[in-house]
C-alpha positions, 0 to 999 in steps of 0.5 A: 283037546279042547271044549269046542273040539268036543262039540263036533261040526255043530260048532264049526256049522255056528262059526259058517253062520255067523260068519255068512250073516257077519253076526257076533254072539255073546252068552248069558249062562248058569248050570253050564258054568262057562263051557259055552263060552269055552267052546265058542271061544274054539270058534275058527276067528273067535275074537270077530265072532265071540264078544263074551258072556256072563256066567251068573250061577248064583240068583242074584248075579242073574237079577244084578247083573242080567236084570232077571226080575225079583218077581220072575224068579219069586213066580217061575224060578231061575230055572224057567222059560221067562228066566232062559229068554230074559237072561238071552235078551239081557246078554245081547243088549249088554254085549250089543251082539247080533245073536245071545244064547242062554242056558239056565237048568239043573245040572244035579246032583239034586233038585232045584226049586222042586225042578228035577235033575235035567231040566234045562232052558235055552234060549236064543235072541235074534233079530228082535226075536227070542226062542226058549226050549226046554230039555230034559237030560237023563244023565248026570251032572257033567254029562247034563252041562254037556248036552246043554252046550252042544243043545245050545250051539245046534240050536243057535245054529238051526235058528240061523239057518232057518229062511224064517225066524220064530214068533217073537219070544217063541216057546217050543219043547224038545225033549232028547 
């Protein structure tokens, strides 16, 4: 089996919608380690649709290669509304994809930066547009980095099937 087969019609729904808006979608992920990725790569023709992504699990990865500020992380942390929209916006411009979903949390077995087990940010950009929303997940670490995959491909999805788009750099919270 493989990771996109797990992510049931969500993923195949973000195949039909990128493929009805003939956009391509780039990632920019941490706590997930590159399960998105994986599982977009399951995407039905994924070399047309999924240009790549970075996996920047370490800070200065994100400030290096993803160009998160110093300050940004220094003021909210890595894991962060401005870091998830910031990360999501640097992929989409390195990859020049039509759509970027980010993920930045913390997957456990501790805490991070004083931020509790669970907390997660994704963000999508879209047409000169970014949405962040936060989630909290009760479970452990594998099922954490899960449920923020399959949070990021419903998400991505619901936003292009949406008639309108969010506010530019949309805030937004859903708890599960």
């Amino acid at each position: 089996m493989t990771v996109g087969a797990s992510m049931g019609p969500e993923l195949g729904r973000l195949g039909d919608l990128l493929r009805r808006r003939d956009l391509t979608v780039a990632v920019a992920e941490s706590m997930t380690g590159g399960l998105l990725a994986a599982a977009l790569a399951d995407l039905p023709e994924s070399s047309q649709r999924f240009l790549g992504g970075v996996v920047s699990y370490r800070t200065d990865k994100k400030m290096e290669l993803l160009g998160v500020p110093e300050e940004v992380i220094a003021t909210d942390g890595v894991v962060s509304r401005p870091a998830a929209r910031l990360m999501a916006e640097s992929a989409r411009r390195l990859f020049r994809a039509g759509l970027a979903i980010s993920v930045t949390g913390v997957a456990g077995p501790q805490p991070q930066e004083g931020k509790p087990v669970g907390l997660t940010y994704i963000g999508v950009s879209l047409d000169g547009h970014t949405e962040v929303r936060e989630y909290r997940w009760p479970g452990g670490r594998a099922a954490n980095r899960v449920a923020s995959v399959e949070a990021a491909i419903a998400l991505a999805a619901d936003l292009l099937d949406a008639p309108t788009l969010p506010s530019p750099r949309g805030g937004g919270k859903e708890s599960p």
